[in-house]
Structure formats: structure tokens, C-alpha cells
N, C-alpha and C positions, 0 to 999 in steps of 0.2 A: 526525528531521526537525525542522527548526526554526521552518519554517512553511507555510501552504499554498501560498506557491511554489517554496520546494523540494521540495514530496512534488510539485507537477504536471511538477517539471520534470526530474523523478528518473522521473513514468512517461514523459513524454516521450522519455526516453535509451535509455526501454526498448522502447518503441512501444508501449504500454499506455493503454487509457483506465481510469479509476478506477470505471466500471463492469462493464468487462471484466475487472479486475482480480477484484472482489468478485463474480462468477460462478464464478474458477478457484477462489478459496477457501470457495465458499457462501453468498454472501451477493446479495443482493439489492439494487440500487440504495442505496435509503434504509436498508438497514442498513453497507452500505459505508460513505456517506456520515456514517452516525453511529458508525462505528468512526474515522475522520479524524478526525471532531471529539473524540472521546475523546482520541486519540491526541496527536495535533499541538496543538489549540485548547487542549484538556485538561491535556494532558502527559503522559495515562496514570493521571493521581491519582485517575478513577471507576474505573480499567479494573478490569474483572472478568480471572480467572484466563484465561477463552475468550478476551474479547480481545484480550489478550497473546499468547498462544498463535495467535491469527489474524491480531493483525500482527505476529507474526513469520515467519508464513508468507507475507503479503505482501510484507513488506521482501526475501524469500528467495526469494523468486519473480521480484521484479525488478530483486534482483543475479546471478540466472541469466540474464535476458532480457536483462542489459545487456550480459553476459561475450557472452553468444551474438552480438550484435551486433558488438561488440569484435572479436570471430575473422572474422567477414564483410566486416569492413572492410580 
């Protein structure tokens, strides 16, 4: 993602809100919201080995929820 309005408008596509997201993967509001900023704000250049590893579960969870979409359409 390149910034915070591409990850909202990527959960957008997926019908996702970014704390509904951080529940499927285990996380809690404000750890969600401090995996984004790791991530995106960040770039990933604190990220620990987990949050890698959890957002790339996220990223994969909402290019399954967007395929899913896609078919329904």
C-alpha cells in the first residue's frame, strides 16, 4: 500500500472495516491500527517478524474478500 488511502479504499473493495479486519487476524482495534502505521506510515522498517507475517494475512484476506466480490458481481 502506498498510503492510508489506498489500504481504506482496498478495505473498501473488500467490504471490510480495518477493525473488523484486525479481529479476523487477532488483533484489537489499536493494535490494528498500530500494525497500519507500522506498515504503510512506516513502510515496515520497525516491523517485527509477527507483523509481517500479520500483514500478510491481512493483505490475503482482502484479496480473498475482493475475488469473493468480483464472482458476485
Amino acid at each position: 500500500m502506498a498510503n492510508q488511502w489506498d489500504w481504506k479504499a482496498e478495505l473498501a473493495k473488500a467490504h471490510l472495516g480495518q477493525t473488523e479486519l484486525g479481529k479476523i487476524i487477532g488483533l484489537d482495534k489499536s493494535g490494528m491500527s498500530g500494525l497500519v502505521k507500522k506498515m504503510i506510515v512506516g513502510e515496515g522498517k520497525t516491523a517485527t517478524d509477527l507483523d509481517k507475517k500479520r500483514w500478510h494475512e491481512a493483505l490475503d484476506y482482502i484479496n480473498y474478500r475482493q475475488e469473493q466480490f468480483k464472482k458476485e458481481a
